[in-house]
N, CA and C of each residue as an Amber inpcrd file, in Angstrom:
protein
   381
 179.3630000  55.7970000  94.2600000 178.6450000  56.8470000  93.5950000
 177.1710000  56.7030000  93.8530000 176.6390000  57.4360000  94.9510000
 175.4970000  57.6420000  95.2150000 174.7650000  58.4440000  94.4380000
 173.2470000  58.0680000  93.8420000 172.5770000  59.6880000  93.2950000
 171.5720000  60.6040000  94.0150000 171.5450000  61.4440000  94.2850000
 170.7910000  62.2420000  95.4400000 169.5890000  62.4680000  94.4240000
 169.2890000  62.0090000  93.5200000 168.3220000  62.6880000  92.7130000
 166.2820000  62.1330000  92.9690000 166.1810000  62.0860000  94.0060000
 165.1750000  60.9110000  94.8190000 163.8910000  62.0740000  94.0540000
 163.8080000  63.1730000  94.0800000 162.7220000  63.7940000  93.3390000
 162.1980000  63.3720000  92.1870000 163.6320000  63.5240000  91.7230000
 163.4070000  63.6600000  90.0830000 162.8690000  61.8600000  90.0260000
 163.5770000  60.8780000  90.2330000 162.7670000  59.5990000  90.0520000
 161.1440000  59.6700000  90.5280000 161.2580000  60.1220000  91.4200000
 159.9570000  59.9310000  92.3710000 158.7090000  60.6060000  91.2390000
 159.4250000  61.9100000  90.6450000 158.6280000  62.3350000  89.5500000
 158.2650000  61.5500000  88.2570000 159.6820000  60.7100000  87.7120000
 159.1700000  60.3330000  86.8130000 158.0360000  59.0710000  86.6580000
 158.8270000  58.5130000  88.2240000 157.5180000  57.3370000  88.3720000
 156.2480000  57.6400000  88.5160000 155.6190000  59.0340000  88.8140000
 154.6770000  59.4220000  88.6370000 154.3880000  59.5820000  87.3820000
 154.7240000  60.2800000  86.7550000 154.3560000  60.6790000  85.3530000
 154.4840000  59.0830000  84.5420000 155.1570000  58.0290000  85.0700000
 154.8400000  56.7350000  84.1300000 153.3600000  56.5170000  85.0360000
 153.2980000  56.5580000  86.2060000 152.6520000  55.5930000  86.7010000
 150.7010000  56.2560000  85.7920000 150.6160000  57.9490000  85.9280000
 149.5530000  58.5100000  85.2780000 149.4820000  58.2700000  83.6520000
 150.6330000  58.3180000  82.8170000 150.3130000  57.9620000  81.8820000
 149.9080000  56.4330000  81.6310000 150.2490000  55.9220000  82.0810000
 149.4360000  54.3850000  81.8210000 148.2910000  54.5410000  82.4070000
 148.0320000  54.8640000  83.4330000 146.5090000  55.0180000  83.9900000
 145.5890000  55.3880000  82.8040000 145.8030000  56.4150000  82.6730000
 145.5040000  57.4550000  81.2180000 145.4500000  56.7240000  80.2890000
 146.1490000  56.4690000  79.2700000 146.4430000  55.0880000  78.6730000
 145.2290000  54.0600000  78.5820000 145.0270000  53.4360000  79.5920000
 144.0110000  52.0120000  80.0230000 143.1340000  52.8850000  80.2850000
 142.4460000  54.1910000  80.7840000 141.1330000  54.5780000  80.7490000
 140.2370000  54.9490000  79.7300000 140.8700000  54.8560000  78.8020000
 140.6780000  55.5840000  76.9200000 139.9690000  54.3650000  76.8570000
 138.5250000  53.9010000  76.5270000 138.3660000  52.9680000  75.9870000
 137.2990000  53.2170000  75.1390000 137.2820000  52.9720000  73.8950000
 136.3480000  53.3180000  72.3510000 134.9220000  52.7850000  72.5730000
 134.0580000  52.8800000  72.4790000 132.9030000  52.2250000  71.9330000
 132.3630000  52.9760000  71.2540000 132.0120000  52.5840000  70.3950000
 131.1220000  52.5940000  69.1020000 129.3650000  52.4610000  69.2080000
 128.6900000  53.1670000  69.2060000 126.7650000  52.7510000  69.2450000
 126.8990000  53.3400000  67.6800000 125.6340000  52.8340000  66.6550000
 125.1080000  53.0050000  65.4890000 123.7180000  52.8330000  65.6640000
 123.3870000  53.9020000  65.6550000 121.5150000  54.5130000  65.8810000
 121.3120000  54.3340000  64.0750000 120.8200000  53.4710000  63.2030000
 120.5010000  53.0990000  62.5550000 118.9870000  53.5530000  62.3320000
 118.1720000  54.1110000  61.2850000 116.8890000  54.4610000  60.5730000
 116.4900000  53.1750000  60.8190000 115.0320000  53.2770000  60.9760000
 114.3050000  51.6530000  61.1230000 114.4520000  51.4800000  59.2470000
 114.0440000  52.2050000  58.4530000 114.0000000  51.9710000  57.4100000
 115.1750000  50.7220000  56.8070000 116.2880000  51.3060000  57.4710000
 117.9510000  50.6350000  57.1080000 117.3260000  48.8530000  57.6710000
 117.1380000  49.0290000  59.0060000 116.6550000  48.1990000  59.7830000
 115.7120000  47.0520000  58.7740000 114.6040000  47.7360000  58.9370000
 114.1980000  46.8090000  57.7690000 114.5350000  46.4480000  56.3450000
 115.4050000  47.0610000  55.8820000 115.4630000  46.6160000  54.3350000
 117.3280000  45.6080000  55.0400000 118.0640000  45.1270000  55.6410000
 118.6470000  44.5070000  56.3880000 117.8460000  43.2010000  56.7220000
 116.7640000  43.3860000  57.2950000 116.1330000  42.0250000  57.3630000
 115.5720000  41.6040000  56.1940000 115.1460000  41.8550000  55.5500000
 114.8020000  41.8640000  53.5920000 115.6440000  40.8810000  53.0530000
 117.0260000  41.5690000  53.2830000 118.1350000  40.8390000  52.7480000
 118.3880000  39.7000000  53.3360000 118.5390000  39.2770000  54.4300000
 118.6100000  38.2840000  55.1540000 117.9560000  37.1970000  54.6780000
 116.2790000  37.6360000  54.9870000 115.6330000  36.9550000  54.5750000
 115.5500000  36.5870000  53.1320000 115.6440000  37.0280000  52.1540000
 116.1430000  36.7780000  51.1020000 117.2210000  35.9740000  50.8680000
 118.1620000  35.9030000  51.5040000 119.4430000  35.6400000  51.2460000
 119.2550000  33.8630000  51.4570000 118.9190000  33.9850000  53.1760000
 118.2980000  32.6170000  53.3130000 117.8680000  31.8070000  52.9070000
 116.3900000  32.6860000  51.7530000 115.9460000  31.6580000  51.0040000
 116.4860000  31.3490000  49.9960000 117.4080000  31.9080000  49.5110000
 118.6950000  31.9410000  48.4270000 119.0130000  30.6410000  48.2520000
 119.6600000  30.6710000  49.5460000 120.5800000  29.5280000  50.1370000
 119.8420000  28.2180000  49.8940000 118.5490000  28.4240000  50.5510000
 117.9270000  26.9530000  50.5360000 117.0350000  26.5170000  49.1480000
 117.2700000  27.1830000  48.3150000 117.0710000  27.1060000  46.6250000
 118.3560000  26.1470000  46.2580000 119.1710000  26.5790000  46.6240000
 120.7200000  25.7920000  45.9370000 120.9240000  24.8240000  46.7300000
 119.8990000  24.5670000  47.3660000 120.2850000  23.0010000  48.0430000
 119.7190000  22.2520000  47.2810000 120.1890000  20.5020000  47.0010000
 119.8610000  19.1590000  46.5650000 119.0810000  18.3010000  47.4900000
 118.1350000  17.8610000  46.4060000 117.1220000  17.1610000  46.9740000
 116.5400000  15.7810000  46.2110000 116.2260000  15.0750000  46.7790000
 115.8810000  13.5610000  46.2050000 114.2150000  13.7530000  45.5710000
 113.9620000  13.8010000  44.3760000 112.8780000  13.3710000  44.0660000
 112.0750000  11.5230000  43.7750000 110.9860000  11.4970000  44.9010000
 110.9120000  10.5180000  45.1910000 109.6880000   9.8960000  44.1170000
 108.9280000  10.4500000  43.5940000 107.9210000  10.6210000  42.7330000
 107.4020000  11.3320000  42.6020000 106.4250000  11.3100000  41.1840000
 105.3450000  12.2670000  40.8320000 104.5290000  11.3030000  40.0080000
 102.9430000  12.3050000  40.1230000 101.7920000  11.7680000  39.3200000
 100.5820000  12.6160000  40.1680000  99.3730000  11.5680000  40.0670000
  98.2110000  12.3310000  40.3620000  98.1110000  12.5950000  41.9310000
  97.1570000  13.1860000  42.5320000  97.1190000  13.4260000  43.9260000
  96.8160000  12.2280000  44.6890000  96.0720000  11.2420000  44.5100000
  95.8530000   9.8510000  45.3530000  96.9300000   9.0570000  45.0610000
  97.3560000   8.6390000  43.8920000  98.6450000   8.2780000  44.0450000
 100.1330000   8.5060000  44.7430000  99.8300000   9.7660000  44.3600000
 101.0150000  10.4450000  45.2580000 100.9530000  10.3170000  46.7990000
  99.9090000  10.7350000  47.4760000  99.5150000  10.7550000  48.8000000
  99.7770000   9.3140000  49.4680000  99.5830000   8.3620000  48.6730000
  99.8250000   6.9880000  48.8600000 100.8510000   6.8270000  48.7980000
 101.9230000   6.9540000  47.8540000 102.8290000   6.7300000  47.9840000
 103.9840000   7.6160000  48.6730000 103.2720000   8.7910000  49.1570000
 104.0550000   9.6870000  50.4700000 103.8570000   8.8750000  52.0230000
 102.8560000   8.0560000  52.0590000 102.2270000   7.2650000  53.7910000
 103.1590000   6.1880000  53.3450000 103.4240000   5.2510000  52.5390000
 104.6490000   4.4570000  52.3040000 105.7630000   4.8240000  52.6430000
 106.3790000   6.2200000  51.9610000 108.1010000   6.6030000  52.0370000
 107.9660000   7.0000000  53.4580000 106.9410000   7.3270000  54.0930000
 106.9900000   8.0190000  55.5050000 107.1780000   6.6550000  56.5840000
 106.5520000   5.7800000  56.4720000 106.8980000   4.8420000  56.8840000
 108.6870000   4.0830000  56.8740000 108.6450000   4.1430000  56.0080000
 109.8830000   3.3500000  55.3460000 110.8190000   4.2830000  55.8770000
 110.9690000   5.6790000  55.7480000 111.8220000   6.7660000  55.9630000
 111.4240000   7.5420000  56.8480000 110.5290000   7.1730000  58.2290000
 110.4590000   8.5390000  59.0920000 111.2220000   9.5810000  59.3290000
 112.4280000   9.7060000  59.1260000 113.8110000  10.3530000  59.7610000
 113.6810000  11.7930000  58.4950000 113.5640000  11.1860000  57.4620000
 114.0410000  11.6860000  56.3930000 112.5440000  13.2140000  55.8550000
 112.8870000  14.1810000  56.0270000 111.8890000  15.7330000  55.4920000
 111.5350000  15.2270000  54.2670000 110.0400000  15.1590000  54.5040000
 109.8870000  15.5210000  53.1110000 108.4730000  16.3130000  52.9420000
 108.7750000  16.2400000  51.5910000 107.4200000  17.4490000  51.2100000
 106.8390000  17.2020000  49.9230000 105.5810000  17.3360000  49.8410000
 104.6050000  17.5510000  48.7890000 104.5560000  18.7900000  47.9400000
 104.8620000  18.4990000  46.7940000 104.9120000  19.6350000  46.1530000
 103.8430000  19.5120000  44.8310000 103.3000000  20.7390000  44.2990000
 102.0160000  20.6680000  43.3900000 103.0290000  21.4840000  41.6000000
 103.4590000  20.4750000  41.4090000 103.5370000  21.6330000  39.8080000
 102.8950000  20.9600000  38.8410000 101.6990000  21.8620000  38.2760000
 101.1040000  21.3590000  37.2940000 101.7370000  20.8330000  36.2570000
 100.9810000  19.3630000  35.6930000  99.7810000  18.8400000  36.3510000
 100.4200000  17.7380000  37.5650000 101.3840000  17.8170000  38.0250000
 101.5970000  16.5960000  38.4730000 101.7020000  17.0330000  40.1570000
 101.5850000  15.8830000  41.0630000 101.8370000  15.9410000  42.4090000
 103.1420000  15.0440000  42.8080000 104.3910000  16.2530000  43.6410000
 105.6420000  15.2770000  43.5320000 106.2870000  15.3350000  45.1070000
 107.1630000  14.4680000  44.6970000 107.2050000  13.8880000  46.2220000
 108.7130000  13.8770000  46.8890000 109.2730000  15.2240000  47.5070000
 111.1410000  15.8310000  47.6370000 111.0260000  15.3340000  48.5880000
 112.0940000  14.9350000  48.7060000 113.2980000  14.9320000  50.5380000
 113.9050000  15.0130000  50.2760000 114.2860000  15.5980000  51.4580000
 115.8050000  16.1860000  52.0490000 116.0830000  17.6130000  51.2640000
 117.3810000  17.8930000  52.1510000 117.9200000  19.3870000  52.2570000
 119.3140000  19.3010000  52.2850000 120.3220000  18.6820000  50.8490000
 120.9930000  18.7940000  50.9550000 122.3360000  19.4580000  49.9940000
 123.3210000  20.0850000  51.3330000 123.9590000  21.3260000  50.7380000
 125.2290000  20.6240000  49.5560000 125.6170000  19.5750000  49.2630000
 126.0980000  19.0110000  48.2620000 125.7970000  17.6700000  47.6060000
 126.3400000  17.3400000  46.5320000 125.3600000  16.4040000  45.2210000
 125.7590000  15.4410000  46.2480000 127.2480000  14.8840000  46.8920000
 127.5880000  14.2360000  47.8110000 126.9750000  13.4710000  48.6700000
 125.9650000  14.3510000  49.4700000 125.2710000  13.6960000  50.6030000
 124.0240000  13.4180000  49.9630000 123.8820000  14.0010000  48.9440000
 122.5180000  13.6600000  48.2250000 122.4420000  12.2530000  47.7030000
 123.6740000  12.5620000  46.9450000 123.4270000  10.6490000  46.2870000
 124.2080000   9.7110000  47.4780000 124.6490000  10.1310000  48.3380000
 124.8570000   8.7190000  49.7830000 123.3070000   8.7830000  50.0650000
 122.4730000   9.7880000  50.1570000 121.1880000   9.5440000  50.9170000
 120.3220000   8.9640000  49.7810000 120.5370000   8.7240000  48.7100000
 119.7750000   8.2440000  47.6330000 119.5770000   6.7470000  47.6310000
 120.7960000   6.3340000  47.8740000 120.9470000   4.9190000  47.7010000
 119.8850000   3.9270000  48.2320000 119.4500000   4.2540000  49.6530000
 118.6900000   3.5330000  50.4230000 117.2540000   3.9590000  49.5460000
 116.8120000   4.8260000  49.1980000 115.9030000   5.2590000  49.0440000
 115.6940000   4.8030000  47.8420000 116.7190000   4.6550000  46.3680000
 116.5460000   4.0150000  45.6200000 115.7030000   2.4970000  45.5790000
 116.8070000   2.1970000  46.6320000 116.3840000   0.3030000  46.4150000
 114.7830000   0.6540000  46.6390000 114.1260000   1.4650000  47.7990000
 112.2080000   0.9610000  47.5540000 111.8360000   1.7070000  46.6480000
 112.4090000   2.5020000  46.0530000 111.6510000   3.6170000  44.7810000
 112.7360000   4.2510000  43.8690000 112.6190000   2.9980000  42.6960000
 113.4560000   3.0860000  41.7190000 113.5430000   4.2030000  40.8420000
 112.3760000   4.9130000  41.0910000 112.3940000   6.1040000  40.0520000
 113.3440000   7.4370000  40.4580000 113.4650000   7.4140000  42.0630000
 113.8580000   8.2960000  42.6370000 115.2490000   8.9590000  41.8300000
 115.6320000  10.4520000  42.2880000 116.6040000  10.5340000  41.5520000
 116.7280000  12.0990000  41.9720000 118.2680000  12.4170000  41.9340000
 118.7450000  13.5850000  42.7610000 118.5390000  14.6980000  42.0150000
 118.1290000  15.9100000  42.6190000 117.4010000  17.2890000  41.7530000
 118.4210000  18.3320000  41.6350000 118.9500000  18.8720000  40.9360000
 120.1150000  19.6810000  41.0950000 119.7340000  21.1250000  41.1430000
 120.5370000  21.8830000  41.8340000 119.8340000  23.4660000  42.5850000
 119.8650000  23.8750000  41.0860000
């Protein structure tokens, strides 16, 4: 049983072979022409958000007191701790003395320990 029907295939393999063509040439993209306004109030948030973030981080307070004291005893911890950020901070009346940036109480008090033994007062700041 032979089929003489060589058109009709020949057709349908065409019509598969164009619809898939067809098919795979459809391809979506999307552009969003956005208001600068949008634009900027987007970076707002960001930026905001960011500093959010780095509010709720834990940090070692290393001391506080007057400004020569403090300063002195920031050229000490800097020594002792080069590795370790830190920063001078002014809240009246006192001058105080943070490190580190960290995102749980965890790494805060492992990073405390060392820092304890030369500065007993030290002690972890909670966001």
């Amino acid at each position: 049983m032979r089929h003489h029907n060589t058109p009709f295939n020949l057709l349908i393999l065409c019509f598969v072979s164009l619809s898939f063509t067809h098919l795979h040439a459809q391809v979506a993209k999307t552009v969003l022409h956005a208001p600068d306004k949008l634009n900027r109030l987007l970076e707002t948030k960001i930026t905001l958000d960011k500093k959010a973030s780095e509010e709720r981080l834990y940090s070692i307070q290393v001391y506080y007191g007057n400004f020569e004291s403090t300063t002195a005893v920031l050229e000490e911890f800097k020594e002792l701790f080069p590795t370790l950020e830190t920063q001078l901070i002014f809240e009246t009346p006192n001058y105080k003395i943070r490190v580190g940036s960290y995102t749980t109480e965890r790494e805060a008090l492992e990073a405390l320990g060392p820092v304890k033994r030369k500065f007993p007062a030290a002690f972890v700041l909670k966001p």
